[in-house]
N, C-alpha and C positions, 0 to 999 in steps of 0.2 A: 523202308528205303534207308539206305545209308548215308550218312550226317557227313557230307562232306569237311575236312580241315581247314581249318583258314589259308595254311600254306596252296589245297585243291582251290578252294575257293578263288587266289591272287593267281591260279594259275589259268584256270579258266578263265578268269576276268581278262588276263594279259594275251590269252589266244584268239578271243572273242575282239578284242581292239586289233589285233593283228589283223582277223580277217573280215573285220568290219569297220575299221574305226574308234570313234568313241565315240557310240551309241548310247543311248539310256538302256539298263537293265531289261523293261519290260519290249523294248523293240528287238535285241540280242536272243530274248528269250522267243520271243514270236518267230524272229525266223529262222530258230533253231527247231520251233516246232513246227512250223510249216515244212521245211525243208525234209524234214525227220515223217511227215505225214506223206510227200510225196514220193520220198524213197518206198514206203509201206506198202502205197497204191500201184506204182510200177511191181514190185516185188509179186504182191497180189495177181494183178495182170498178168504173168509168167507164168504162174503158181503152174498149173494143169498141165506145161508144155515142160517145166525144170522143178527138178524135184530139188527137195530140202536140201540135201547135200551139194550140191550141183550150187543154191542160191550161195551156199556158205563159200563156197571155191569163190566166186563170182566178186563177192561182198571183200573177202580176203585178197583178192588179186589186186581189186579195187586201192583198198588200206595200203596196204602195199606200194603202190601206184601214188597215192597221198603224199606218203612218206616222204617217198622219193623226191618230190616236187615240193619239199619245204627249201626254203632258204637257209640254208643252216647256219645265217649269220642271224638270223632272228630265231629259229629253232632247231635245234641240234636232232640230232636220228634218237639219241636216247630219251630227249625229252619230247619228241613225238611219239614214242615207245612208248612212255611213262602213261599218256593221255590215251591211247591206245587200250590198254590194260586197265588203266584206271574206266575209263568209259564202256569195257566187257565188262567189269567187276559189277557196276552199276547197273549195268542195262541187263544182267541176270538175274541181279536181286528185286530188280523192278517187276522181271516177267515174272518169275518166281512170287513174289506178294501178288502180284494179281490173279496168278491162278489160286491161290490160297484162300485168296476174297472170292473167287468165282469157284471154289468149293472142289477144284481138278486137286488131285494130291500131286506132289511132285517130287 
């Protein structure tokens, strides 16, 4: 997994107060993975009816749609951009090591 920068790190931190508050770390972190589990679970539930390409349209329209609906006196399109790409960057090196640890080659 990659070692996020201190500058990712104050940026995350300042997105997470945006869309939560000022939360403690381990409550931020819970319901980014809660949140993150029931995206998976719906995802899952489709699976048989929308095929993989089909989910990625879906996911991307979605992002998209995010964007859009930021405030851009509190975040701008490029540094929603920025968290965008930074968090594909992430979340392929994640599934990438796990299939590594689970022995799939990739």
């Amino acid at each position: 997994m990659m070692t996020p920068t201190t500058e990712q790190k104050e940026r995350y931190d300042r997105v997470c107060r945006q869309m939560w508050g000022e939360l403690n770390e381990v409550v931020v972190k819970y319901k980014h993975g809660a949140l993150y589990v029931e995206l998976c679970e719906l995802l899952a539930k489709h699976h048989p009816d929308v095929s993989s390409d089909q989910m990625l349209a879906i996911a991307a329209n979605l992002v998209g749609k995010l964007i859009a609906m930021q405030d851009p006196r509190v975040i701008t399109p490029q540094a929603a951009m920025l968290i965008v790409v930074e968090n594909i960057t992430i979340g392929n090196r994640e599934i990438l090591d796990q299939l590594s640890v689970e022995g799939i080659p990739n």
